[in-house]
C-alpha positions in Angstrom: 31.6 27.5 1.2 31.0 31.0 -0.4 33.7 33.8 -0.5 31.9 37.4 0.7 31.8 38.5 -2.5 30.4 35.6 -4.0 27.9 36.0 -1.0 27.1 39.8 -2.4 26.7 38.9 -5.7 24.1 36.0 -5.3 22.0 38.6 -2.7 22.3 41.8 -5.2 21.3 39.0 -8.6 18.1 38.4 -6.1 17.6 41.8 -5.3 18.2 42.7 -9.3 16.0 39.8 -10.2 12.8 41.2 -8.2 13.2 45.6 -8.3 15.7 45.6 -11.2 18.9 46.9 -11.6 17.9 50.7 -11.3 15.1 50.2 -8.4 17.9 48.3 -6.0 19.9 51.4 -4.5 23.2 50.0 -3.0 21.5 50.7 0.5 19.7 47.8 -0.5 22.5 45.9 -1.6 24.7 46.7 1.8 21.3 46.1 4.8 20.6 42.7 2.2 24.0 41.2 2.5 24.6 42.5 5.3 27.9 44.2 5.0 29.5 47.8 5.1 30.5 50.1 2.6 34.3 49.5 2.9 33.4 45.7 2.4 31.6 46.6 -0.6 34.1 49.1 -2.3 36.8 46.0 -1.4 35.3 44.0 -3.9 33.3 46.3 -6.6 34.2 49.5 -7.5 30.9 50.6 -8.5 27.3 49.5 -8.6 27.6 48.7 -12.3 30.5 46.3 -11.6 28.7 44.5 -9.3 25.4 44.7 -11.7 27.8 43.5 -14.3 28.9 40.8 -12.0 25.3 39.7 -11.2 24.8 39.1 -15.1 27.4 36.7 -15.3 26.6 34.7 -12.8 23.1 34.7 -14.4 24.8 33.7 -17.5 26.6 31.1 -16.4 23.7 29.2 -14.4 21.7 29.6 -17.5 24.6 28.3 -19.7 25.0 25.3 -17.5 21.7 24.6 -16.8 19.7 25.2 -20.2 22.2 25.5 -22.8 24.7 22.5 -22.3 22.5 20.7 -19.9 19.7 20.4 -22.2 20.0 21.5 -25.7 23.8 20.5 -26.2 23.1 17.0 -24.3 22.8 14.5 -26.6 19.5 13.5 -26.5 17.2 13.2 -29.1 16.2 16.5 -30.2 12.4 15.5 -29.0 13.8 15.5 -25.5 15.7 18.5 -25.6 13.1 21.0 -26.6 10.6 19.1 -23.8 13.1 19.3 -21.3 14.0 23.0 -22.3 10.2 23.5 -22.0 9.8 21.9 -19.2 13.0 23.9 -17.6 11.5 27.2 -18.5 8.1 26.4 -16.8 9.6 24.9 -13.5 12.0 27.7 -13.5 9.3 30.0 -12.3 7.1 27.6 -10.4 10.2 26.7 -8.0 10.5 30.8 -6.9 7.3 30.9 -6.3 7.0 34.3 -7.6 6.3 36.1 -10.5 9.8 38.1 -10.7 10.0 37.7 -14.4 13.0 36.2 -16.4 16.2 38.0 -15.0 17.7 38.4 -18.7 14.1 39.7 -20.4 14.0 42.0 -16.9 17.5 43.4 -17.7 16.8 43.6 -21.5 14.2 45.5 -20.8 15.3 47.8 -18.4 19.1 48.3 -19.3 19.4 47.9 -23.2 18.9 51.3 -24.3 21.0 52.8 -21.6 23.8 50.4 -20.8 25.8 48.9 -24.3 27.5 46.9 -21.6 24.6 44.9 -20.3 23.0 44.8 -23.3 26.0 43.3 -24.7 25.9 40.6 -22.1 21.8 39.9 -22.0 22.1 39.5 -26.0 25.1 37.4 -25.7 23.1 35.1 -23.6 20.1 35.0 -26.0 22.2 34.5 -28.8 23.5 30.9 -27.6 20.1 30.2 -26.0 18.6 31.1 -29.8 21.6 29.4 -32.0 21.5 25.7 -29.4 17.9 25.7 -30.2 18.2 26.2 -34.1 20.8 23.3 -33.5 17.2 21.1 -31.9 14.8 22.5 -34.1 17.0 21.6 -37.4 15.0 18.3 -36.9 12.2 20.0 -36.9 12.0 22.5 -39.5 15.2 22.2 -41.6 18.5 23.9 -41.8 17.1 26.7 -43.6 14.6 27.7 -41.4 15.8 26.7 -37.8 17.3 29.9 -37.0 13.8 31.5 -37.2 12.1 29.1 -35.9 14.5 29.4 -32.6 13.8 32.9 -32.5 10.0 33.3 -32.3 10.0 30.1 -29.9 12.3 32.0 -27.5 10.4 35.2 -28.2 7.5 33.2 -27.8 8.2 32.3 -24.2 9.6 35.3 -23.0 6.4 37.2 -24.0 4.4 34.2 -22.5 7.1 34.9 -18.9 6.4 38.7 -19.8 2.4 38.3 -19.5 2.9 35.7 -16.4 4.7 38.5 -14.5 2.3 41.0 -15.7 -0.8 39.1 -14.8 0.8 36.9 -11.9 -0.6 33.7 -13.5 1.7 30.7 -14.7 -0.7 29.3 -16.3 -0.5 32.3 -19.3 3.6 30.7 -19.6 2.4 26.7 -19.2 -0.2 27.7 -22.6 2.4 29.6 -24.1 4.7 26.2 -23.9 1.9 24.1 -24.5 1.3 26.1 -27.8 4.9 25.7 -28.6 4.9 21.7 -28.1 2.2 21.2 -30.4 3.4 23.3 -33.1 6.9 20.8 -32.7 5.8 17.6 -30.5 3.6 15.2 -32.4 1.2 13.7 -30.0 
């Protein structure tokens, strides 16, 4: 069962995820999960606390589900960096929208205004870029994994960036394709 303010959280990280943090006024945030103001200022001070909370729930679905799910399991590193491709495709097939990825959203949005979100969005693509030098060590070598890591996961959030932008997942399913031939013998 969900506590109320796990309940306001999970409604403000949708609302975040589709108008961004600046475009979702806390009118939005109180009609959406349905509560008052007095129930919000019981649990969040501000906006930004609760934006700030929205991140880390973000943070830690993603760390579960992509970082130590997948690219910390202990799979052959083949698997991992299909199954991370894979994840990253399904990810936006199962909403069924084109909303974006919620950490390239707020990195775009927030970075140069906020040091605390931008702390937080970087932190996340930090472990998402050192796990997958960890995979790609197989690939490429110590030496050059780190790199490699980054323009893969640069790669597919400029592939997410042009889905949302043209509202077509097939621009991210090439972008992954592209990336599992440059790795994935055939």
């Amino acid at each position: 069962m969900t506590t109320k303010k796990e309940h306001i959280i999970s409604t403000t990280a949708e609302l975040i995820h589709s108008k961004g943090y600046e475009n979702t006024k806390l009118s939005d945030i109180l009609h959406s999960a349905d509560i008052g103001k007095g129930q919000f200022y019981h649990y969040f001070s501000t906006k930004k606390d609760l934006g700030i909370a929205v991140v880390d729930q973000f943070v830690r679905t993603w760390e579960q589900n992509l970082i130590v799910a997948i690219l910390k399991s202990d799979k052959p590193s083949v698997e991992k960096l299909n199954e991370m491709l894979d994840w990253a495709v399904s990810y936006h097939e199962k909403s069924a929208s084109f909303r974006g990825c919620p950490f390239g959203n707020l990195a775009l949005e927030m970075s140069e205004h906020d040091e605390t979100f931008r702390a937080k969005v970087n932190d996340l693509f930090e472990k998402w870029i050192n796990s997958l030098a960890e995979v790609l060590k197989d690939f490429v070598g110590e030496d050059k994994a780190r790199q490699h890591a980054q323009a893969v996961v640069a790669q597919i959030e400029g592939g997410i960036l042009l889905m949302k932008n043209f509202q077509d997942l097939t621009i991210l399913q090439n972008i992954v394709e592209n990336i599992r031939t440059q790795y994935v013998k055939h």
